[in-house]
VOPAGU-2260 file (C-alpha; in pm, 1 decimal, decimal comma):
REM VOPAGU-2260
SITE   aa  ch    i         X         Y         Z
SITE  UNK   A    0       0,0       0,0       0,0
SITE  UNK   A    1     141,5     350,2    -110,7
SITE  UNK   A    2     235,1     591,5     197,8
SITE  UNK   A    3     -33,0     855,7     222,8
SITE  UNK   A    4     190,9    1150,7     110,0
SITE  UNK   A    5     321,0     931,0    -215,2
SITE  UNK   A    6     228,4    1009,6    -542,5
SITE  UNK   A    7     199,7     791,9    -818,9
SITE  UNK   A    8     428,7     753,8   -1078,9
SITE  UNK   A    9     381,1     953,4   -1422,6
SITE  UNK   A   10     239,6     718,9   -1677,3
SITE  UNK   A   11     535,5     788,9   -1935,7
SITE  UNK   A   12     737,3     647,5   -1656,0
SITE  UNK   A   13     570,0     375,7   -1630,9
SITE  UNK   A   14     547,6     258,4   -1953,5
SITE  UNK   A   15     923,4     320,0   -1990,8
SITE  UNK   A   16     996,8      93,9   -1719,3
SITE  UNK   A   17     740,1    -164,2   -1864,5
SITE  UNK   A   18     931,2    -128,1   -2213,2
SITE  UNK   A   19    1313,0    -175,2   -2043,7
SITE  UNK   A   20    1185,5    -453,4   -1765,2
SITE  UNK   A   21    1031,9    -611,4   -2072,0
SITE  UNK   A   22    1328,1    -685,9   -2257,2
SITE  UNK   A   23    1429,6    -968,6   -1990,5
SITE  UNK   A   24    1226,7   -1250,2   -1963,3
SITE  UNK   A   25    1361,8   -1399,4   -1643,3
SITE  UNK   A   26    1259,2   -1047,1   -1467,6
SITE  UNK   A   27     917,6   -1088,8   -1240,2
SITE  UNK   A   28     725,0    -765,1   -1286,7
SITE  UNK   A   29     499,8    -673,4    -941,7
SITE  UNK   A   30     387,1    -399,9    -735,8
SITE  UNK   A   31     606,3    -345,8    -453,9
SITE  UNK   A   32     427,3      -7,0    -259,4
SITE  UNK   A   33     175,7      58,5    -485,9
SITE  UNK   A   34     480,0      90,9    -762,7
SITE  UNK   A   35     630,2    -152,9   -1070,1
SITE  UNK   A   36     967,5    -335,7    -942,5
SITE  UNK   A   37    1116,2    -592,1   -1104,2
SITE  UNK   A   38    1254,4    -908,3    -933,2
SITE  UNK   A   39    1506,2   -1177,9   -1008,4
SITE  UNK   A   40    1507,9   -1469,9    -778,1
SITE  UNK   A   41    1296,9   -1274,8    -513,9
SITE  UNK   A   42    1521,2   -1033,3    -501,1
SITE  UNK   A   43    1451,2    -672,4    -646,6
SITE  UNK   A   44    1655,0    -504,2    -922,4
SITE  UNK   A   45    1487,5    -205,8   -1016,2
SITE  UNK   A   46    1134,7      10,7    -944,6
SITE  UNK   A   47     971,6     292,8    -973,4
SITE  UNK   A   48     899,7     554,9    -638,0
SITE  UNK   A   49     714,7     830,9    -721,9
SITE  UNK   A   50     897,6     997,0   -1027,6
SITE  UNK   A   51    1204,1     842,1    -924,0
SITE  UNK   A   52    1382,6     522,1   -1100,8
SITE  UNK   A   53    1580,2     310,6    -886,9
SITE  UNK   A   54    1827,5      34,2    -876,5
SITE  UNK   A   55    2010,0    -168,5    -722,2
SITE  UNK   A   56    2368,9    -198,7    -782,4
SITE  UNK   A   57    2697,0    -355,9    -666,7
SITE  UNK   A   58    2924,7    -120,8    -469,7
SITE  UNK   A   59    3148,9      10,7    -750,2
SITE  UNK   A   60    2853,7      60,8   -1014,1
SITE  UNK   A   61    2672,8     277,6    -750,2
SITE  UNK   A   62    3007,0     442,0    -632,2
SITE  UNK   A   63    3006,7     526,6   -1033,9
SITE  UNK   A   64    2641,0     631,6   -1051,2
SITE  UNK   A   65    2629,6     795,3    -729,7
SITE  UNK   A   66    2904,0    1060,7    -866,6
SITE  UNK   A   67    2675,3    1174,6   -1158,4
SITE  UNK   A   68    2503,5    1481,8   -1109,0
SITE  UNK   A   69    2148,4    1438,7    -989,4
SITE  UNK   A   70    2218,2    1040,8    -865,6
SITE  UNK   A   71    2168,8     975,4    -500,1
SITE  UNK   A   72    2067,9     688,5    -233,7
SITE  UNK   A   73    1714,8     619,4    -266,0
SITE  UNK   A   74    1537,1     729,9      78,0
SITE  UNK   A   75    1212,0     608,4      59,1
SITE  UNK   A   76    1136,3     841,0     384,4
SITE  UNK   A   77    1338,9    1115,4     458,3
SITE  UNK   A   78    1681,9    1020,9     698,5
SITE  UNK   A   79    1621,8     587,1     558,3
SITE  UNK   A   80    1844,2     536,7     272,0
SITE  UNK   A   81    1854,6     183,8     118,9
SITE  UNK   A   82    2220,3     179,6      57,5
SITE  UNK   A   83    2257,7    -117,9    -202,9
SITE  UNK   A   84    1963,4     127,4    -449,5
SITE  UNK   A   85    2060,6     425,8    -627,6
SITE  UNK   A   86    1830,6     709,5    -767,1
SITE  UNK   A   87    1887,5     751,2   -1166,7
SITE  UNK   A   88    1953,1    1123,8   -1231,2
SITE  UNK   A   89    1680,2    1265,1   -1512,3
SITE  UNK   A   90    1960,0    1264,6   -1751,4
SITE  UNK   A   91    1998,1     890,7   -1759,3
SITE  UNK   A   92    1624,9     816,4   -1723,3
SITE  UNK   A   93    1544,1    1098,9   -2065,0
SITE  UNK   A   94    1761,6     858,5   -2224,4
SITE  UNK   A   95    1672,4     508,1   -2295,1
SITE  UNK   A   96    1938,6     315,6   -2371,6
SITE  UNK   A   97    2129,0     468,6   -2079,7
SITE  UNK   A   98    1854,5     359,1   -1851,8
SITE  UNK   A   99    1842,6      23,3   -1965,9
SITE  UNK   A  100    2251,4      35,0   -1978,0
SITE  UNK   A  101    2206,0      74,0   -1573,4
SITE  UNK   A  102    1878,1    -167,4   -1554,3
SITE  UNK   A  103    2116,0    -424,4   -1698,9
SITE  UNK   A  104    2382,6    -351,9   -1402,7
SITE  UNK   A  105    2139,4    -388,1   -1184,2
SITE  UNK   A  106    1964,1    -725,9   -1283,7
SITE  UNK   A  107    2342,2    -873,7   -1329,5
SITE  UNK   A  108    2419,5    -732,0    -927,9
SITE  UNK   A  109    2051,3    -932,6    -839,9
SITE  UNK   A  110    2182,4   -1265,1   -1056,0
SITE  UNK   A  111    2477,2   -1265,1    -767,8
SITE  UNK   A  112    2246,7   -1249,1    -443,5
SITE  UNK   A  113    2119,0   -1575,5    -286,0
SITE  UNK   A  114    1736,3   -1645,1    -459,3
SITE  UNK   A  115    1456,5   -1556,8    -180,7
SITE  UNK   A  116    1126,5   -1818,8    -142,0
């Protein structure tokens, strides 16, 4: 269930995460909070918050991505980061390929954790 002060994610955001997600068939696509995610062996990769895309990433891909402008730890309430997901900055997310570039980081970081039942 979404918080009560979330908003929803734009519908061109949506359907741009439907369209990268899409590409890989061994990605579950749920809701987690009221928002698409995508999961490999229980285990999330990427998702939408709000108008926010985020992923998950090993320590030196989000070291890389968290020194582009606009990137930062996703703190889905203010002061509780998740440090293992990073925030893409609009940049990345305006650009397809680059998006998908870091969606594919993140589902090959998810293929290395153990699977969740």
């Amino acid at each position: 269930m979404a918080g009560p002060s979330w908003k929803k994610s734009p519908p061109e955001l949506i359907e741009a995460f439907g369209a990268v997600a899409g590409r890989y068939q061994d990605l579950e696509l749920r809701k987690m909070f009221g928002y698409p995610a995508a999961f490999l062996g229980g285990n999330m990769a990427t998702c939408l918050h709000e108008e926010r895309w985020i992923v998950r990433l090993a320590e030196p891909d989000r070291t890389e991505l968290l020194a582009r402008e606009g990137a930062a730890l996703f703190e889905p309430m203010p002061g509780r980061p998740m440090r293992e997901y990073v925030v893409l900055p609009a940049d990345v997310v305006a650009d397809p390929d680059a998006t998908a570039g870091w969606v594919e980081r993140s589902i090959e970081h998810a293929r290395t954790l153990p699977p969740k039942r």
